[in-house]
Structure formats: C-alpha cells, structure tokens
N, C-alpha and C positions, 0 to 999 in steps of 0.2 A: 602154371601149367604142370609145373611137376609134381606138387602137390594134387590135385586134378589126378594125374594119371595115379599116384597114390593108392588114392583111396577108390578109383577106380578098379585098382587090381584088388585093394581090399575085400572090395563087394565080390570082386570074380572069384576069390579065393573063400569066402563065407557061404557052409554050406548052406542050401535054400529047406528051408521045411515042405515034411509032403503034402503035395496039392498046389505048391506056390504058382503063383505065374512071375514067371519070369518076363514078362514083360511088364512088369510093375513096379518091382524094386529099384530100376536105378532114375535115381533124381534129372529131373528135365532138365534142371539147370547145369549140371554136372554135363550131361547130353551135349547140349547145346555148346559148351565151352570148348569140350574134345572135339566137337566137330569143326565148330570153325577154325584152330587147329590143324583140320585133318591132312595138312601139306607135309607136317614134324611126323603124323603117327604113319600114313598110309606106307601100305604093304605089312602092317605087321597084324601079329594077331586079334594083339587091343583093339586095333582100330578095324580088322573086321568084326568082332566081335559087337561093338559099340551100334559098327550100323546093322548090322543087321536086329539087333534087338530095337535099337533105336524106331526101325522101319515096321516090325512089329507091334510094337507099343502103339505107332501112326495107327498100321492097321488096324489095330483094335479097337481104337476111339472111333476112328469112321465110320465101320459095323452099330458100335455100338450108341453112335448118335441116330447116323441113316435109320438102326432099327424105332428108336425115342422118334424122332423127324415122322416115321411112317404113320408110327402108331399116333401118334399127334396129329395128323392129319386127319385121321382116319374118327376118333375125337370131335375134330372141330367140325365138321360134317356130318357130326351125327350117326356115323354110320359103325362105329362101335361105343360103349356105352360104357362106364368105368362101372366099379363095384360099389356100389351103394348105401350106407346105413343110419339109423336114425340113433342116435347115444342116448335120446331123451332126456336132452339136457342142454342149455346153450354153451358151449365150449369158446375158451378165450385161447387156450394155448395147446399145443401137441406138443408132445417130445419122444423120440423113439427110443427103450432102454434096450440093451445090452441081451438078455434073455427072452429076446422075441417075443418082449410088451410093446408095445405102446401107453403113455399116458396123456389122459385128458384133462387140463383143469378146465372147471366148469367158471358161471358167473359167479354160482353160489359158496365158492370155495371149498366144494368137494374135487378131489381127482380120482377119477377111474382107472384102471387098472387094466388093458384089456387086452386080448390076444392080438399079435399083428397079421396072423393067416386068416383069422375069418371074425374078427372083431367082437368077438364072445368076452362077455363081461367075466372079468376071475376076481375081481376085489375094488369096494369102492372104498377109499380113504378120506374120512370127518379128518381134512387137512385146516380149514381156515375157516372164516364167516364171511370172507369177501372175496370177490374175481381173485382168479390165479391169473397171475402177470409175469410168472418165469418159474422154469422148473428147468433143472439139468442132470444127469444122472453118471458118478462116477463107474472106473472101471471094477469097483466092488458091487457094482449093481445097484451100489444106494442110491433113492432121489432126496435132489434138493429143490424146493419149491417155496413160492414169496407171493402175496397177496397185496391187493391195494390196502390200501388204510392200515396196514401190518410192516409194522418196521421190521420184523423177525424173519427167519428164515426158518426153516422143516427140516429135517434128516430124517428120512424114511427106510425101512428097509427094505431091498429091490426083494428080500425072498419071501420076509414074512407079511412084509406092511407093518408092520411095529416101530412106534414113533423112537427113533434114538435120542433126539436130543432137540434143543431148539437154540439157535446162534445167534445170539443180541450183537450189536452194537452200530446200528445206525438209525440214524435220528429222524428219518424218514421214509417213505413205503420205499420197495426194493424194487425195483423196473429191470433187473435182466441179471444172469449166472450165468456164470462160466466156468467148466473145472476140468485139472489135470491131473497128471497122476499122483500130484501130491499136495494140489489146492482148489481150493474154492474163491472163484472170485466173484462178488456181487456189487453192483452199483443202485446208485439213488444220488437224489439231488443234493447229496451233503458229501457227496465223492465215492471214491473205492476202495474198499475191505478185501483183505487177503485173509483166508481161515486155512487152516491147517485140518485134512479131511481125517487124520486117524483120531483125531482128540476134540474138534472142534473147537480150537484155541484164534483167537485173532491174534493173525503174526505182523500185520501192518496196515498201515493206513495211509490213503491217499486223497488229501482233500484242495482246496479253492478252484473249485470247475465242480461242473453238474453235466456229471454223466447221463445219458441215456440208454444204449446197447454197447455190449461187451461180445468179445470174440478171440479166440485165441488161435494165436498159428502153431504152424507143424516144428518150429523150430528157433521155439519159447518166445516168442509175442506175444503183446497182449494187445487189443485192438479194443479201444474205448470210441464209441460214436456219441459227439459233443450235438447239446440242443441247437447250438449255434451255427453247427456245420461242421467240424473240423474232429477230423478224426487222430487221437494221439496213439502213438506207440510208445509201449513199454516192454522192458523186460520184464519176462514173467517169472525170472529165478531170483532176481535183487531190484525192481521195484523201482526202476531208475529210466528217463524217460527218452526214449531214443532216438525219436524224428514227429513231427504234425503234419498230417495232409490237409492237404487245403484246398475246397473245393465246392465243397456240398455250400450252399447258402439257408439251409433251415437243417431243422432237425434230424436229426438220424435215428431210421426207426428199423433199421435191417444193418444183421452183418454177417457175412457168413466166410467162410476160407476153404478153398478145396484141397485136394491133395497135394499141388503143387506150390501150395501156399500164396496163389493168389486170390483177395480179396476182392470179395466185392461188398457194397455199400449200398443201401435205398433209401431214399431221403423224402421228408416233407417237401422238396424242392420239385420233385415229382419227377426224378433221375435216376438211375443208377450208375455206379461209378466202377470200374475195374481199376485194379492196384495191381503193381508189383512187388510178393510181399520180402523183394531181397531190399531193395532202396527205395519204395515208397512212391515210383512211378506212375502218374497216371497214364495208364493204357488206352484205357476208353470212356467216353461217355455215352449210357443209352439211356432215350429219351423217348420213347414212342409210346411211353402207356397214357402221358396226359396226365394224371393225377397221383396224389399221393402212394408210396409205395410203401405195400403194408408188412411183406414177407418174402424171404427169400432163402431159394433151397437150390442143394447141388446135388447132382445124380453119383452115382459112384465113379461112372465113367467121365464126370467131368463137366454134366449139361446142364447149364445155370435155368434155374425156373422161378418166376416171379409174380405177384401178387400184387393188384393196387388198388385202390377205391373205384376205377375204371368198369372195374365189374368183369376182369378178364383173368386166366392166372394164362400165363407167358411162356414157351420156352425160346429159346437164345440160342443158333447152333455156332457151329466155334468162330464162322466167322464174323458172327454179331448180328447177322441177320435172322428176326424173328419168325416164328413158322404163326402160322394163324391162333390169333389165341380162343382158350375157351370160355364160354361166358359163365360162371355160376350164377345162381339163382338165391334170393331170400336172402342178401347179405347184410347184417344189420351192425354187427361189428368188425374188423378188421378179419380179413380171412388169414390163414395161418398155415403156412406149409412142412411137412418134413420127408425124408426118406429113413424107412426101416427096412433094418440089415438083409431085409432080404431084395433091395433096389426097387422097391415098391413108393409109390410118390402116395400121400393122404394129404386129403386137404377137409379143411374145416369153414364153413362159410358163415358160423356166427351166427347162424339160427333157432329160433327156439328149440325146434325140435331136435337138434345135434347132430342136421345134417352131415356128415361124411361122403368124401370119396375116395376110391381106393385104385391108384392108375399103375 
C-alpha cells in the first residue's frame, strides 16, 4: 500500500505534456488497489484526487464505447456504410505505421505503402516473392516484414522505402514480429529470435516449442501463442520464462494486449480468451463466433474487435456482450484487422481485388 500511494504521488507530482489527458495516465491496476483501500486514504487529497480521475477515466470509456456501440449498430443495419476501397491486390496482412501509413503485404509479396486518411498509394515495396505473413514497425518508423517459404526477415525504411538490411537466422518461414524499443522479436516453427533493432544483431535464441503468434505487453512481456494451445510468458528484457496459460486446446492465431495490459487470445479452438496480463488470470472466455478466429484488434478506448471464418468481424463491449456483427463479403483468406493512429478500424477481407474497409 505504501509503495502504491508512492508512486501514486510520483505521477501527481510528473509534470503532464500539452494536450495530455489526464484521465489516461494513471494505471487501472494502481486505481483499483488505492481504491479498495480507500478506508486508510479517505478524506485526504490523494484519495479525492484518485476518484475523481478514477470516475473520469470510467466516463470516458463509456462515451467512447456507447459512441463504437452506435455506430456499429448503425453498420450492421446497413444504414451507414464504412469507407471503401479496392488496393488491387489480394492482401494477407495490415499493419498501421507510426507516420500515418498504413501497410499492405499482398499474396504476391509486394507491400504497399499507403496513406491512412484516404488510402492513396505513396510507394510500393518489391519486399518478397511470397505472401507477407507478418510485418511490424518500430518507433523509428522502420518496417520489419516475413514471407512464407522466406526464412529472412526485411528492414525497411519507414521514410524512404530503402531496404536496410536483411536478418537471417531461422531455419524456417517466419509466422509473426513483434518489436520494442530496443528489439525485434520473430517466431517460426524452430522457436524464437531476439534482434537487436540499431544493428540487426541476433542477441538470443529461444528454441524446443513452435511458436505461432507473438505479442508484447505494456510492461516487458512477451506473449508467444503455442500451436498446441498454450500461451507462454516471457520476459522481454532477459529472455527467461515466467508463467504458461493454459487453455486454448488448438492453435493460436490472434494475440493482441491493450493498454492495460490485458490480453486477449483467438484460437483454432474457435474462442477467444481474456488474460490478466499482471498473474496470467483467465478472466473470460468468448465463444459466440462458431468458428476459427482469424484476427484481432483493440480500439484506443479499449473495444476488443474480432475476426473469424464465421464471415462476421465482431465488436465486444466491456461487458462481454457482443453488439450485432457485420458480415463481410468475397473472403477467401483469413480477414485481418488493425487500428491507425488516428482510431480508425481497416479491415481486409482477402480478396482478389484488395477489398478494404475503413470504419
């Protein structure tokens, strides 16, 4: 508790940058701890302090799901229409970079380059000769991108497009990256590679299991989703393994973490699974899509949105109950969801002609 109120005065005493919201900064978990508490703090400042930020922070989220909730509604009815466009290409992955891109890898192992306001082509990148199957983009703006039948990884750069470099060393095609401020991490079925992003050095290796999705949390996680089901934690500063969830009974082909650091999971099992990413908790289990779950995306505010063979993408409001989904159309490979930075949802449905939508 004392440590709590700590670092709780720390934050109050850290001046805020202009524009911040202050109802953003202080950690749910931290929240939650002083509140149940609140018999030691009440009457004093901290603890007015706390809730009323606290009650703010609520309000925000409920504004800002009600507004996702309406507009999804609204959607599913037909009665408003997302933004729409054709890449001219069938698209296997999105990823949204840093400088209000977005990027496409296609089947054919090019990636496009494109605006995320009005989806204007600015550069296409001769990246591979096969499907892009994972691409990530550090806070230098570089991307990192992996292809099937291509045991190698890409480093590209997020200003020019000019290839930097190419990072060997696994023995198999690469199926998911993940990077932080100071790594890159990649998986495939002969395990997981740590690179170092200034030099492109491999700084470790972690092998006997076959990974499939990778995911990193707010506060050094690292989140490997096993073919078999079970999801490991690692640290992502020394590489050393620090709890398995257990759960999933097939494949994991979705992993995403929000801001609060809880995880969610979507599986060949045709589930998806909520974590807690302090002790590894399972919270919940949802199950209503019926089949394989292909993709999985979190709003800024918080609103888990989901993807599956079902032919629907999903949204989830916070208390688990889904709002009507929508159906996309022409899906012929797994659909793919992200948000870019400006809280805008794109979705890819795998179609020849490079269907897009822009919600």
């Amino acid at each position: 508790m004392e440590q709590a109120k700590a670092e709780l005065e720390a934050e109050v005493a850290a001046p805020m940058a202009d524009g911040e919201d202050p109802t953003l900064w202080l950690p749910d978990e931290l929240l939650l701890l002083i509140l149940e508490q609140a018999a030691l703090m009440e009457g004093t400042s901290i603890f007015s302090l706390v809730c009323q930020r606290w009650w703010r922070l609520c309000q925000d989220r409920r504004v800002q799901e009600a507004e996702w909730v309406e507009r999804w509604e609204l959607y599913a009815a037909g009665k408003r229409k997302p933004r729409s466009f054709n890449f001219d290409a069938s698209l296997r992955q999105l990823c949204a970079g840093i400088n209000d891109t977005i990027y496409c890898g296609t089947l054919k192992g090019d990636i496009q380059v494109r605006s995320a306001n009005d989806g204007w082509l600015v550069q296409t990148l001769a990246a591979h000769h096969r499907c892009v199957l994972a691409m990530a983009v550090d806070l230098d703006c570089n991307l990192y991108s992996a292809a099937a039948n291509d045991n190698n990884i890409g480093m590209w750069s997020g200003e020019t497009g000019a290839h930097i470099r190419t990072l060997r060393g696994h023995s198999d095609m690469v199926c998911s990256l993940a990077v932080n401020q100071v790594n890159l991490f990649s998986c495939s079925r002969d395990g997981i590679r740590v690179w170092e992003c200034s030099t492109g050095d491999l700084v470790h290796t972690m092998t006997n299991f076959k990974p499939c999705q990778l995911a990193l949390g707010n506060h050094g996680q690292l989140y490997s989703g096993h073919q078999d089901g079970p999801i490991r934690v690692w640290s992502a500063t020394d590489y050393t393994p620090l709890r398995t969830l257990e759960g999933h009974t097939e494949a994991i082909w979705a992993l995403v973490v929000d801001k609060n650091d809880t995880l969610f999971s979507g599986s060949m099992d045709c589930t998806i699974r909520v974590w807690s990413g302090t002790d590894g908790t399972l919270l919940r289990t949802l199950g209503s899509h019926g089949d394989v779950i292909t993709s999985l995306a979190v709003a800024p505010n918080g609103t888990l949105f989901s993807t599956a063979y079902d032919g629907t993408i999903q949204l989830w409001r916070d208390d688990w109950h889904k709002v009507p989904g929508i159906p996309y159309d022409d899906h012929i490979a797994p659909p793919t969801l992200v948000f870019t930075h400006d809280g805008c949802l794109w979705v890819s449905n795998g179609s020849p002609e490079g269907h897009v939508f822009k919600y």
